[in-house]
N, C-alpha and C positions, 0 to 999 in steps of 0.2 A: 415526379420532379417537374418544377414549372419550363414552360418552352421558352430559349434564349431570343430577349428582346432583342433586337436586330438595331434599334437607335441606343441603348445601353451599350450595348456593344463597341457599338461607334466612338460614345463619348469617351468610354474607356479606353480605344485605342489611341484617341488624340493625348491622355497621359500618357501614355507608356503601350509600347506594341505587343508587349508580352502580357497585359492584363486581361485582353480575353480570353487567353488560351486560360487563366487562372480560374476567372470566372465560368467555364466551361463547368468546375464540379462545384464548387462552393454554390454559385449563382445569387452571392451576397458581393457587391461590389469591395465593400469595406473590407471582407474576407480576403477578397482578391488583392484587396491592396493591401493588408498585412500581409500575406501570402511573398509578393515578391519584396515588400521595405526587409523581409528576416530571411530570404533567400539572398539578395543582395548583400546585408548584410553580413550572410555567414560567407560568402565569396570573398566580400573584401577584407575577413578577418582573417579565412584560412587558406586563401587561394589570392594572395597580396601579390607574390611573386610573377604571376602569371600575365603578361602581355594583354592590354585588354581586348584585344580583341579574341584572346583564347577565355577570358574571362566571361565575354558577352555569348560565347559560343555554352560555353558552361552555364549559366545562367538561362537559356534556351532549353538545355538539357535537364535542367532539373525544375521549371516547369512546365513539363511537357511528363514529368513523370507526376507531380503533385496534378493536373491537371487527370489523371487516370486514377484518381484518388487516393493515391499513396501521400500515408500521412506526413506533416512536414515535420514532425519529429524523427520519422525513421531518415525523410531525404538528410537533413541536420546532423540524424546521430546522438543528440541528447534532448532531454523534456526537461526543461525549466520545474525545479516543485521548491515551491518557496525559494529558501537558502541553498540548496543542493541541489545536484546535475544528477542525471538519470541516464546510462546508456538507452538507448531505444533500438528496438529489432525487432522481427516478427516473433522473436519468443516471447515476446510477455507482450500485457496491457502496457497500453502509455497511461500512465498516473493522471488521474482527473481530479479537476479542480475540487469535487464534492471531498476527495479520500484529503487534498492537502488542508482543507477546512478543518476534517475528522481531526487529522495528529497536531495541527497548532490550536486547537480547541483544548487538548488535552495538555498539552507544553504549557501554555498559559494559564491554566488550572493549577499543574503541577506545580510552577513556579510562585501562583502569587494566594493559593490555599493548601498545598500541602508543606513544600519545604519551609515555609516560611517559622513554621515548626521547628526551634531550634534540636530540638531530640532525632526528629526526621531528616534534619540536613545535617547532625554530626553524629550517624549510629557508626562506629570505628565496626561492628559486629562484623559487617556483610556489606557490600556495595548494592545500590538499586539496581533491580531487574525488570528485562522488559523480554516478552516472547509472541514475534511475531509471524502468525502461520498464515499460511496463503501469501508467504511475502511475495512474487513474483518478481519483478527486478529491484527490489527491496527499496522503496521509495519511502514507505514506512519506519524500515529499522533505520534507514540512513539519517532521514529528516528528526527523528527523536533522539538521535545519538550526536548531532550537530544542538541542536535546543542543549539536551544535558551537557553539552560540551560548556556552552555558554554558560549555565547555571555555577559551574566551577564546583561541581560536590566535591569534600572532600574523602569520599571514601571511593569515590567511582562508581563506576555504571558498566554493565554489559547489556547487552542488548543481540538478540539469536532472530534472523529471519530463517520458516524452515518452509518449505515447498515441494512437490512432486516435478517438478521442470526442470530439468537439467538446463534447460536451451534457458530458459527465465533466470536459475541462479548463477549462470555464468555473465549473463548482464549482470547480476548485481554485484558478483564479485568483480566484476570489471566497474562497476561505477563504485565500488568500495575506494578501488586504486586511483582512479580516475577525481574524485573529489580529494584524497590524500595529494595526489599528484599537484593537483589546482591549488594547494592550501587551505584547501574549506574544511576538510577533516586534518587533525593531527595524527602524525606518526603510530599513535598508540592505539590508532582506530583497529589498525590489525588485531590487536589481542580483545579491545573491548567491544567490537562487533563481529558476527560472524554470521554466515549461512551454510545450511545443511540441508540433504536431501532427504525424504521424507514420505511418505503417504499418508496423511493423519486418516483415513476414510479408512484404510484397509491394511493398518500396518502390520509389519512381519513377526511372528512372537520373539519376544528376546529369548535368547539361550539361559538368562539368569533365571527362568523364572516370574514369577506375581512380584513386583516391587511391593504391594502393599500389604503378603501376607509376611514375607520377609523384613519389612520395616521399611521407615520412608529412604535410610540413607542406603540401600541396596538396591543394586540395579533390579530392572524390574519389565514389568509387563510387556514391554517390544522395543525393536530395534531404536526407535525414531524416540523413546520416550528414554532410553538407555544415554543416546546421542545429547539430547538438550541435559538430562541430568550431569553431563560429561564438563557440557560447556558452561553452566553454571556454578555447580559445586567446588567448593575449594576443598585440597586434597587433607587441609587440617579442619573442615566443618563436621561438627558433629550434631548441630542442634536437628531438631525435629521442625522447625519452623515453615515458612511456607519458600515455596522451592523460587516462584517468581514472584514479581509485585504486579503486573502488568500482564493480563493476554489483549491482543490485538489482533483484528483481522480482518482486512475485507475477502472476501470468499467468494468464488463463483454464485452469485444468488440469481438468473436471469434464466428463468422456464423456456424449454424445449422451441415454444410456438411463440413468447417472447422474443426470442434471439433472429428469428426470422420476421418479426413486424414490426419491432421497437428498434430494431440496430440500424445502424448504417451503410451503407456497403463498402465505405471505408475500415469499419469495425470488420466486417466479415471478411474482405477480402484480404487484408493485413494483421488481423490480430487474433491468437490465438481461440480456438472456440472451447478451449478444455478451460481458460481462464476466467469465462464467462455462465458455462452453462455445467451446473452438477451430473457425474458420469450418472447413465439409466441404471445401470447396478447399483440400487444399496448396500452399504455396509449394515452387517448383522447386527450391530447394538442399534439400527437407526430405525423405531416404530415404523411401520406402514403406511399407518396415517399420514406421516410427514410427510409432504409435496417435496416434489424432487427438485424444489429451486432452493428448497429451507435444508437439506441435509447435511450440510457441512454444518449448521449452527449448535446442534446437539452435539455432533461430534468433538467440536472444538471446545465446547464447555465441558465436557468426560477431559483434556488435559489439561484447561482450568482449575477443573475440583481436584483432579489426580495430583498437579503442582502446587494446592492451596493456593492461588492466587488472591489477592486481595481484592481483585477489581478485573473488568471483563467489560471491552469495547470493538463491538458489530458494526461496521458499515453493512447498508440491509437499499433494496429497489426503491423502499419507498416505506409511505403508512399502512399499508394493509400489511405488507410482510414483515414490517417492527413491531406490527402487534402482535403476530405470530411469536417472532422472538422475542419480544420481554416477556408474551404468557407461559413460555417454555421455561425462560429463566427463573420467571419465580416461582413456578411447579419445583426447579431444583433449589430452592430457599437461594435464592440472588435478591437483593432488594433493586429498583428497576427503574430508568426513566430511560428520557430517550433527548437527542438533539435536532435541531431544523436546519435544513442547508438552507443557502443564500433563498431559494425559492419558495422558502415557509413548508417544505416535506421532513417530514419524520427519517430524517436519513439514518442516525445514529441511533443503536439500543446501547446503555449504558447498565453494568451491574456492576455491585459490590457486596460483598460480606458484611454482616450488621454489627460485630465487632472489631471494624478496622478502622472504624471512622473515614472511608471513602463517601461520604454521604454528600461531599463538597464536589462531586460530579455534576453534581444538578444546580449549584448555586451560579448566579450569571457573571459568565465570563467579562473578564475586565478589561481587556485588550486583543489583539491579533484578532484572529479570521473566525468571528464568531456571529453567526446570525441570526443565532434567539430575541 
């Protein structure tokens, strides 16, 4: 880290007396001075009542903890992602702008090449499905479930975030209520989204049995696969069709020696390391081969196939590891491209089935947060 300029410092205090203590971790002025204009601001929204001079004392206090690098989303309490509010806590990642690129990349696809399809926007069959693993405080299932809100389907949408983090999906179910609460989600969000706990890496076997030697509509292979069949199926469904429409998921993809040269010490010292970094034990269906920053991607594409999904979307580190994952995908017959975040990187692998007509994953986005 660069050493604190001494007339920087200066100038910065003739604005405001608190901005060096800001510029202590950022050491980007600009930083520092977003830094206190949204600490400020979250003071006078939700500490209005308070004397100012207990106000200024508070405002002391909470940069003086961002100044130790405590992110300003945890000091706040929620992450801005697009249209929706995020609890924030040490249990989970704070939602980064790459992942809210990912889901309004897809929302705006959805909306203006697949529904547009009067057949796809009026099947009375089934409502759309969407299944998102590794949700972590469910910034993904929320912000797709706000878009489909918007679209007005009329047959409905569910939408399942499932994760290993207790401490993670209780943020999410707290910012489920939380966006309800605010009026950003409707009432109905309780039945049409939900989360569940889970281990996709090493799940527990179900008591039913093999779902798929039994048939697709019987419970089956494990607990965590028993659960999402729970939350989608309707109790009069009999077709054999595909169980979701949608898997999603950004996954811990960030290697062992990665995590300690490439993160922050904001990342490390406030955010989960099991969110970031794949456990050193593999799971037994996962080759050898595969590097231990790629093994949740195999795995998550085994409840892909298992669910027939139609289509299959990776947030991945970069381009060398999307190309790992799209040559994996189409080893398991996925047809395959990938998306660029705002910085021209290969962030996104895209796949889909060659008879579902998802092929409009790769055609260029028309609107929203797209930087192909």
């Amino acid at each position: 880290m660069p050493r604190i300029n001494r007339s920087l410092t200066s100038h910065l205090r003739q604005k405001h007396k608190l901005l060096p203590l800001l510029y202590r971790d950022t050491r980007i002025p600009e930083l520092a001075e977003f830094d206190l204009r949204t600490l400020t601001s979250h003071i006078l929204t939700h500490h209005k009542s308070l004397p100012p001079i207990q106000q200024s004392t508070l405002l002391k206090s909470l940069c003086r903890r961002r100044a130790r690098a405590e992110p300003l989303e945890h000091i706040i309490g929620t992450a801005q992602f697009y249209d929706v509010e995020i609890l924030s806590g040490r249990g989970a990642l704070i939602p980064r702008t790459e992942t809210e690129a990912m889901v309004m990349r897809l929302c705006d696809d959805l909306k203006n090449y697949h529904f547009i399809n009067d057949k796809r926007r009026r099947n009375p069959a089934r409502n759309f499905r969407v299944l998102d693993i590794c949700t972590g405080s469910g910034p993904i299932a929320l912000l797709i479930a706000k878009q489909l809100y918007d679209l007005n389907l009329p047959y409905g949408f569910r939408v399942l975030g499932v994760d290993i983090s207790n401490p993670a999906l209780k943020l999410a179910r707290g910012s489920l209520e939380y966006n309800i609460k605010k009026g950003i989600l409707p009432k109905r969000a309780r039945q049409d989204v939900n989360f569940l706990q889970g281990d996709v890496l090493n799940p527990r076997p179900s008591i039913y049995g093999d779902g798929k030697a039994q048939g697709f509509n019987s419970l089956g292979k494990s607990e965590v696969h028993d659960d999402i069949k729970s939350f989608f199926m309707n109790e009069d469904q009999v077709d054999s069709g595909p169980m979701v429409d949608i898997v999603i998921a950004n996954p811990p993809y960030v290697s062992a020696s990665g995590y300690w040269e490439d993160t922050g010490r904001s990342v490390r010292l406030y955010e989960p390391e099991i969110a970031l970094v794949p456990p050193e034990k593999r799971p037994d269906n996962v080759a050898d081969d595969v590097l231990r920053e790629d093994i949740f991607y195999p795995a998550i594409e085994e409840y892909a196939a298992y669910f027939k999904s139609k289509a299959i979307i990776f947030e991945t580190g970069g381009d060398k590891q999307s190309s790992r994952v799209k040559a994996m995908l189409e080893s398991r017959g996925w047809e395959t491209g990938t998306w660029k975040d705002f910085r021209g990187i290969h962030r996104n692998v895209v796949g889909w089935r060659k008879d579902t007509g998802w092929n409009w994953l790769l055609l260029p986005s028309k609107d929203g947060m797209s930087y192909d």
